[in-house]
C-alpha positions as CSV (number, residue, x, y, z in Angstrom):
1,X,0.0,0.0,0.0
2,X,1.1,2.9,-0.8
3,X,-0.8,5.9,1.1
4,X,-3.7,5.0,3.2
5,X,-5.9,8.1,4.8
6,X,-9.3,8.0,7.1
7,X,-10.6,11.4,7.4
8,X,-13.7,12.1,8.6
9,X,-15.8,15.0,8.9
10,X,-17.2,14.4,12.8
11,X,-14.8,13.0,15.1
12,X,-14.2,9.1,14.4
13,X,-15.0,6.9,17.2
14,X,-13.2,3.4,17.8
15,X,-10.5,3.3,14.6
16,X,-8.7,0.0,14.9
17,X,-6.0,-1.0,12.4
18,X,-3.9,-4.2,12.2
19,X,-0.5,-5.4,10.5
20,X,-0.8,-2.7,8.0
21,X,2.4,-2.4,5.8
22,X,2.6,1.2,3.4
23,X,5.2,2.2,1.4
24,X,4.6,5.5,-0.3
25,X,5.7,9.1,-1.0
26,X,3.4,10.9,1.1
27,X,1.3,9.8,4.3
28,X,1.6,5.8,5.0
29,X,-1.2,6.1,7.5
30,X,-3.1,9.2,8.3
31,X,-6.3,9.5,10.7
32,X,-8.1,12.5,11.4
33,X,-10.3,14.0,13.6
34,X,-11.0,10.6,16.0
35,X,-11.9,9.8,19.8
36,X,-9.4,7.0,19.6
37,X,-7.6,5.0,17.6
38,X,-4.9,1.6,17.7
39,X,-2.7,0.8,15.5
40,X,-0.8,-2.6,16.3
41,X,2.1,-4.5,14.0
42,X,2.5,-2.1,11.6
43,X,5.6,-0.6,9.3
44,X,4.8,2.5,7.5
45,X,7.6,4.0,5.2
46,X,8.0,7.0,3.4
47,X,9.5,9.5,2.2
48,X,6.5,12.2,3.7
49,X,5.0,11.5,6.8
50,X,5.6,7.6,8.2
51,X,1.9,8.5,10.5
52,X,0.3,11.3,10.5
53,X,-2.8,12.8,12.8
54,X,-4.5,15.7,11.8
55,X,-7.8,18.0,12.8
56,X,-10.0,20.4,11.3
57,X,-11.8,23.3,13.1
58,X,-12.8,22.4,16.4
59,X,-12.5,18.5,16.2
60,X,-9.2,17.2,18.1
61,X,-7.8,13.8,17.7
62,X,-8.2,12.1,21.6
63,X,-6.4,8.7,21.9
64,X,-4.0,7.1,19.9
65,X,-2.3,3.6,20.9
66,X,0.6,2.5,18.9
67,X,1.8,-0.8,19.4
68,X,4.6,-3.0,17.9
69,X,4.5,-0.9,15.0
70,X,7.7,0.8,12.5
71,X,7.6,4.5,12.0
72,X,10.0,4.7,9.2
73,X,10.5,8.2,7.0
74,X,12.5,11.3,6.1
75,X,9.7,13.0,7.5
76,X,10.6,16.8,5.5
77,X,7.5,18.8,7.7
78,X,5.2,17.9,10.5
79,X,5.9,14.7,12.6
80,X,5.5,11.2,12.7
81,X,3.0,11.3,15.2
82,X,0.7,15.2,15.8
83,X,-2.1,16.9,17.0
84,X,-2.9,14.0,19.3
85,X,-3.7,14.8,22.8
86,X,-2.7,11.5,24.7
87,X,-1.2,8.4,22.9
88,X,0.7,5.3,24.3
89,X,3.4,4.1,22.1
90,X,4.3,0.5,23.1
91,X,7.7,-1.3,21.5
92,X,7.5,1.0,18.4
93,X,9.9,1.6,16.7
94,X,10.6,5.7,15.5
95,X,13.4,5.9,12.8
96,X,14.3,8.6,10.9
97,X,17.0,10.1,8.3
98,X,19.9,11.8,8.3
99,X,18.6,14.0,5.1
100,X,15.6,15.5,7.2
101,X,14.7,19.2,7.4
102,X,15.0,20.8,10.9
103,X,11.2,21.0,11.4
104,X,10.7,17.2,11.2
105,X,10.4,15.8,14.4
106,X,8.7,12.3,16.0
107,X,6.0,13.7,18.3
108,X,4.4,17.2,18.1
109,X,1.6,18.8,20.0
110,X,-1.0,17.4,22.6
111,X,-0.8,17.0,26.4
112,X,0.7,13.9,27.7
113,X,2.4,10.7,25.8
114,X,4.1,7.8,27.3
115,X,6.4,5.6,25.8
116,X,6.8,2.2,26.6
117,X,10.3,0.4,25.5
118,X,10.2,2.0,22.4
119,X,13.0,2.2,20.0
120,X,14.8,5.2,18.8
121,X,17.2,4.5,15.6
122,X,18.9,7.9,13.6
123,X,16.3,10.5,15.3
124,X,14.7,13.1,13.0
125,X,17.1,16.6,12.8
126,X,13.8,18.4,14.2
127,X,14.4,16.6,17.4
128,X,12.5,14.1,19.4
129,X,9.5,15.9,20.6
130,X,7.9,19.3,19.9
131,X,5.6,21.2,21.9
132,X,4.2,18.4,23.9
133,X,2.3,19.0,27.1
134,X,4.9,16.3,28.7
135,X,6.4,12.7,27.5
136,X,7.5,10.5,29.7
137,X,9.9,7.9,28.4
138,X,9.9,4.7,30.5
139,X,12.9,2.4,29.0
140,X,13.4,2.1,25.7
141,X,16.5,1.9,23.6
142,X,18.3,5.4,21.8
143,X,20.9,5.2,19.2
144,X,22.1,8.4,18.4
145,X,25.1,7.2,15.9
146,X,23.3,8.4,12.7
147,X,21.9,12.0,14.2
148,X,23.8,15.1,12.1
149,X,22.3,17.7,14.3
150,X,21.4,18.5,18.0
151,X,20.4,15.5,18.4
152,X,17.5,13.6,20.8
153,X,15.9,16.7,22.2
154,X,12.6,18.1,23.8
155,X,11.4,21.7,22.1
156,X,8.8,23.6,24.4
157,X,8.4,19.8,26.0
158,X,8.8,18.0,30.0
159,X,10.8,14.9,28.9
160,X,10.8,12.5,31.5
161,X,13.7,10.0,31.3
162,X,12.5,6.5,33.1
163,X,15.1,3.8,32.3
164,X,16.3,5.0,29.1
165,X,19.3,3.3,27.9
166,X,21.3,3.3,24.6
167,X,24.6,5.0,23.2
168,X,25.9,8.0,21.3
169,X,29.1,8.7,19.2
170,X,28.5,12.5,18.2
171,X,30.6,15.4,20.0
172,X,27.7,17.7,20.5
173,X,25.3,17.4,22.7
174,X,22.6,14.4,22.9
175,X,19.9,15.4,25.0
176,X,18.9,19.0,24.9
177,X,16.2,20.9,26.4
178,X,15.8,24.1,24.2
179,X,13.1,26.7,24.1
180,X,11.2,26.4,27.9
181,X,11.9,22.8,27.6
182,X,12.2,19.9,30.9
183,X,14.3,17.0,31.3
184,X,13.7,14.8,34.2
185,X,15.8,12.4,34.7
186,X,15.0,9.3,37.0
187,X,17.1,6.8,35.8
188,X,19.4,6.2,32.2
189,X,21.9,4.4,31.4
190,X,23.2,6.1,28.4
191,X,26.5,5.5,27.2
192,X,28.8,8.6,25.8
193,X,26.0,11.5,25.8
194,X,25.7,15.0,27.2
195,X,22.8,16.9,28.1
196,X,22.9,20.5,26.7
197,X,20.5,23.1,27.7
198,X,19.7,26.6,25.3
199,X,16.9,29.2,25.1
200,X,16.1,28.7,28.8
201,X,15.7,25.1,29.1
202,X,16.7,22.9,31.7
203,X,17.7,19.6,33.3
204,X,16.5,18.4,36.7
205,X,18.5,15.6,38.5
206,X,15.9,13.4,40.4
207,X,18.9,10.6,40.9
208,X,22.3,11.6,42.3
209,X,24.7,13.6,39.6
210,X,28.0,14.3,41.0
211,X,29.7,17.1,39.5
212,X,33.1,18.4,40.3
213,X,33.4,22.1,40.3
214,X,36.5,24.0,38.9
215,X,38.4,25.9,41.6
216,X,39.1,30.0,40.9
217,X,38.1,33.0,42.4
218,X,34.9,33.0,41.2
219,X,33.2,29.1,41.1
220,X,31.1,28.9,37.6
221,X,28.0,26.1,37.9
222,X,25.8,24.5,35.8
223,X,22.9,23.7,37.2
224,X,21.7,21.3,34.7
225,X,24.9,20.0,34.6
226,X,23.7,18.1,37.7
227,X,22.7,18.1,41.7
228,X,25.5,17.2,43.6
229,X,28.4,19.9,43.5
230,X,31.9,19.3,44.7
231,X,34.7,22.1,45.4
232,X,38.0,21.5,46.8
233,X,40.4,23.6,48.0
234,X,42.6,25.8,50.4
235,X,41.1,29.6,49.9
236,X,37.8,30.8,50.1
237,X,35.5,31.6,47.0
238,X,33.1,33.3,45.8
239,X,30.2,31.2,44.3
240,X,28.3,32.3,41.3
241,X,24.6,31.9,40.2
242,X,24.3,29.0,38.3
243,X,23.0,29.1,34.7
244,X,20.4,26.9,33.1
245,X,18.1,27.1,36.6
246,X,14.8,26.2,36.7
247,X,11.7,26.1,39.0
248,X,12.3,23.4,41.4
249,X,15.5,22.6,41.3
250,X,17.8,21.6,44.2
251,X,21.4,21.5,44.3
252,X,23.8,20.7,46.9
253,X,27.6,21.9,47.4
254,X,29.6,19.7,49.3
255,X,32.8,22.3,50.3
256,X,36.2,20.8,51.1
257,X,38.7,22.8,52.8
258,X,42.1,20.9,52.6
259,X,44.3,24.0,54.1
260,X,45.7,24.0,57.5
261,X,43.3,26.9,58.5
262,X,39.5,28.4,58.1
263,X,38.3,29.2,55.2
264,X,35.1,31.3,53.9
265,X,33.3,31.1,51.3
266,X,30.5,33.6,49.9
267,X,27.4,32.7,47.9
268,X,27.1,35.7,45.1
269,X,23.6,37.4,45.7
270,X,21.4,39.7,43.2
271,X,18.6,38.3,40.5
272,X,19.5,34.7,39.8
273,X,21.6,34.4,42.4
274,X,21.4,33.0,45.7
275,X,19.2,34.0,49.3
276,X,21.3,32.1,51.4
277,X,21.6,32.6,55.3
278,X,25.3,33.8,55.2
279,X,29.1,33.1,54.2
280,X,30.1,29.6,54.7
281,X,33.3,28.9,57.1
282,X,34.6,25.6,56.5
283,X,37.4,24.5,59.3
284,X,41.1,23.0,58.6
285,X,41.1,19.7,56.7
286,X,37.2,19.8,57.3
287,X,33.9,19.7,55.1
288,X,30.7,21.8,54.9
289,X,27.4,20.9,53.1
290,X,24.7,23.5,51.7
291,X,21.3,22.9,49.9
292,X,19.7,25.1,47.8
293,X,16.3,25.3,45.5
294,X,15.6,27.3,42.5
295,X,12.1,29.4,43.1
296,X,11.5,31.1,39.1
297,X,9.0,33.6,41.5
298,X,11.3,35.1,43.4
299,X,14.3,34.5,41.0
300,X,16.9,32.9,43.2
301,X,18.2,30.2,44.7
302,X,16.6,29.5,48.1
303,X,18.8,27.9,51.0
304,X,17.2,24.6,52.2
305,X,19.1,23.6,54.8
306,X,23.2,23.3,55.6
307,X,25.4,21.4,57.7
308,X,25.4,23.0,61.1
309,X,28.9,21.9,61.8
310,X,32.0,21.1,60.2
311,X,32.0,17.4,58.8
């Protein structure tokens, strides 16, 4: 088959397709305007749109489940899979080309999607996901060898990473939150990536990411880098706000003072920066501990709690 479409002009109740195989040049499958809709065992190549979703007027597309099915195509515009409100993807398989435009992506628009051990082979240049309410990834494999561009990334999107594994060989970044976009990261196990952040997205650690800070005058910090900060040394610092914050964050610096005498250091203050309850003293050969959270209402970094004597 070579195009298949089912559009209908009031919303379609109760679509069902099985072990559909389409090979064409535009659309394999396309629904519009449905309550809900499963599509099991299918492959769908092209050189268009693998599977396509699509409204008119007021009519929305509901419920999509895709299961055990092949989303193969050098999707040029749109997505694979848009304008869908909720879908489950279950072991599908979303593959694209290294020849695609930047606006082709895999999932664009609605409210919530889950993904269950799905596969992700050569993502589209576009990205991953698109303006999505929120996706949450729960396993699933990622191969990011044949990606030519930023890579697997949310745009405008909460990505939640569940037990994601796989592997990249690029040298830019692999993950990236751009334009308002979330990561959430629970659990990965992904083998030579980076997460990037631009355009005021941002990473959140919900599992322990130790990350060693660079000693100078003035400390730089990533905050998406991760949640667990380390600085070493023998002279007091001064700590400055972290880029790529967002609202609910926490971070922790663990502060090391490996001189023979007391040590200070300050937290920088101002927009961005950080409300803390004073300069830190950290005794000879001795450790301090301070957490902080991210509030986007006031603008700074709120202290939680610290150590209320040397360690």
């Amino acid at each position: 088959m070579q195009g298949f479409g089912v559009t209908n002009a009031a919303p379609l109740e109760g679509f069902k397709a099985e072990r559909i195989n389409c090979n064409g040049h535009g659309t394999g499958l396309k629904l519009q305007d449905f309550t809900s809709a499963e599509v099991n065992e299918s492959y769908l190549q092209n050189g268009g749109v693998g599977f396509g979703c699509d409204k008119t007027g007021s009519n929305f597309n509901t419920v999509l489940r895709l299961r055990r099915s092949w989303l193969r195509g050098n999707v040029t515009a749109g997505a694979q899979i848009f304008n869908v409100l909720n879908s489950l993807c279950d072991q599908a398989i979303f593959e694209g080309s290294g020849a695609n435009t930047p606006t082709g992506v895999s999932i664009s628009g609605g409210l919530a999607h889950k993904l269950l051990m799905c596969w992700w082979e050569g993502v589209l240049q576009g990205g991953a996901f698109s303006s999505c309410g929120s996706v949450h990834m729960d396993g699933g494999y990622i191969n990011g060898q044949l990606l030519t561009s930023a890579g697997f990334y949310a745009f405008g999107t909460t990505l939640i990473l569940d037990g994601a594994w796989g592997y990249s060989n690029l040298t830019q970044a692999f993950a990236q939150a751009d334009t308002g976009a979330k990561i959430i990261v629970r659990s990965y196990d992904l083998q030579g990536v980076t997460f990037s952040t631009v355009n005021g997205g941002y990473v959140m650690w919900e599992i322990s990411k130790a990350v060693a800070l660079t000693d100078a005058a003035t400390v730089t910090v990533n905050a998406s880098a991760g949640n667990y900060f380390t600085l070493t040394g023998t002279t007091g610092r001064t700590i400055a706000a972290p880029t790529n914050a967002g609202d609910g964050q926490e971070i922790t610096f663990e502060l090391e003072n490996t001189s023979g005498g007391s040590i200070t250091h300050t937290f920088a203050s101002g927009a961005g920066a950080y409300r803390s309850a004073g300069t830190v003293a950290v005794g000879a050969s001795k450790i301090r501990t301070v957490r902080f959270r991210y509030s986007s209402a006031r603008t700074a970094w709120i202290e939680v709690t610290r150590a209320s004597a040397d360690l």
